[in-house]
N, C-alpha and C positions, 0 to 999 in steps of 0.2 A: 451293651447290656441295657435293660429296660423294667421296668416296674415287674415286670409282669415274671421278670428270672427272680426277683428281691422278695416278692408278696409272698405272706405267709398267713395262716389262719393267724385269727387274732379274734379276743370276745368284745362283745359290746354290751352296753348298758342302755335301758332304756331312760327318759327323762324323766321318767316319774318313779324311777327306782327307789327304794329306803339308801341312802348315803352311806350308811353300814353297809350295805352289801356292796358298793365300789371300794368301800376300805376291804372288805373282805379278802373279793376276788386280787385285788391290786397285791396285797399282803402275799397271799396265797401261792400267785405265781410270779412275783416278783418281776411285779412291773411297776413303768413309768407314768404310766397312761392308759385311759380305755377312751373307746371307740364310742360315741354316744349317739343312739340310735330314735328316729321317733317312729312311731306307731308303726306306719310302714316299712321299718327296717331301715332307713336312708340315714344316713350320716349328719348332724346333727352340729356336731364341733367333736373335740377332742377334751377330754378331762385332764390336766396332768394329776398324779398323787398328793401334789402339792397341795391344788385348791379343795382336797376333800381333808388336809390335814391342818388346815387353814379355815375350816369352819368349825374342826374341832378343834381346835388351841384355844383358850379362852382367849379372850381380845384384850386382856390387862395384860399377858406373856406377849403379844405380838407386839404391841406397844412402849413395851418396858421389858424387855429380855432379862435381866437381872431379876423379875420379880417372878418367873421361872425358875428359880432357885430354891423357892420358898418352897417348892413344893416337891414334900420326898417321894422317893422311886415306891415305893408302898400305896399312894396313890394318885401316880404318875395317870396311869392304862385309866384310870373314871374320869379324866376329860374327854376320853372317845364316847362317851354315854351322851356326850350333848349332841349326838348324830341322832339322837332318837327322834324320828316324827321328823325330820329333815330327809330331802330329798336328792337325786342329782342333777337336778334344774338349781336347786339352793345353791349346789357350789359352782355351778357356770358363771362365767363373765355377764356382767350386765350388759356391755358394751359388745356388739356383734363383730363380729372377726374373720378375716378369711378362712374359710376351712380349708384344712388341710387335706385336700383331697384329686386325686389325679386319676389318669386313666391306664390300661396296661401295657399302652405304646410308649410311655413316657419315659424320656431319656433318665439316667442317672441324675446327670447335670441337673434336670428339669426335679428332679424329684431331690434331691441337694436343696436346691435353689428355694424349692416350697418350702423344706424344714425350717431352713433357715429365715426366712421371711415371715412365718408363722409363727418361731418359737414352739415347735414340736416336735416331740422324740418320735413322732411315725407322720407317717400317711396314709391316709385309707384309699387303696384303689378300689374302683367300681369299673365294670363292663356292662353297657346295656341298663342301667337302673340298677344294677347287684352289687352288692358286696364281697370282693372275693377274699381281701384282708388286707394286711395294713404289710408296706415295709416299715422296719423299724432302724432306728438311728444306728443302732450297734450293727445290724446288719450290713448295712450300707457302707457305712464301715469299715466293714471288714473284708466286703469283697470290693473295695476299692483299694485297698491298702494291700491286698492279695496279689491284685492284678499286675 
C-alpha cells in the first residue's frame, strides 16, 4: 500500500489567513489540523487545532490552569475574539520544522515514520509540485489495523 491508496482531499489554509477562519473550517469539519499553504499553493507546515486554540486562550489560563475556572461558561466562547486581526502565520511555530510532507510512491511505513517524527495527525502528499491531499492519522489507521 502507498500514499497514494491513503490520500484524500483535504483543505488548506493560506498564511496570511484571519485565525478565525482556521478555527472555523477546523470546528466545522472536525478536524485535527490544516494543510497551510503559501501563495503558490505549496505546503507550508501543518497547523495542528491546538496552536490556533493556544493563541486564543488567554496566557493567564495557559499558565495557571486553575485560574480557568474563574471564568463562567456564559463567557467562556469571548476568549475566541482575541483571534481578531491575528493571522495563520500568528499561530505557526517560530522554530522551522520538518514538514510533513511526502510523495504518492511512499510506503505506509515511510509515511508512519513521517507522522511520527513530525508530531502530525496527516501528511500532505504532492505529485509534480501539486497538491493532491493529505493522508490522515485515523486513516492509516485504519487500513492498517484492517489489514
Amino acid at each position: 500500500m502507498r500514499a497514494r491508496d491513503l490520500v484524500s482531499e483535504f483543505p488548506t489554509i493560506p498564511l496570511d489567513a484571519p485565525a478565525a477562519d482556521a478555527a472555523r473550517i477546523v470546528a466545522d469539519r472536525h478536524l485535527l489540523a490544516l494543510i497551510v499553504v503559501d501563495a503558490d499553493g505549496s505546503p507550508v507546515g501543518v497547523l495542528p487545532a491546538t496552536s490556533v486554540l493556544r493563541l486564543a486562550v488567554p496566557r493567564y489560563c495557559l499558565d495557571d490552569p486553575a485560574l480557568a475556572r474563574v471564568v463562567d461558561e456564559a463567557h467562556a466562547d469571548a476568549f475566541l475574539r482575541s483571534l481578531a486581526g491575528r493571522t495563520v502565520r500568528d499561530c505557526m511555530p517560530d522554530d522551522p520544522r520538518e514538514l510533513p510532507v511526502t510523495d504518492p510512491d511512499a510506503t505506509v511505513l515511510e509515511v508512519a515514520a513521517l507522522m511520527a517524527r513530525t508530531s502530525s495527525p496527516l501528511v500532505a502528499v504532492m505529485d509534480e509540485g501539486r497538491l493532491l491531499g493529505a493522508v490522515l492519522l485515523t486513516r492509516l489507521l485504519g487500513r492498517v489495523l484492517s489489514s
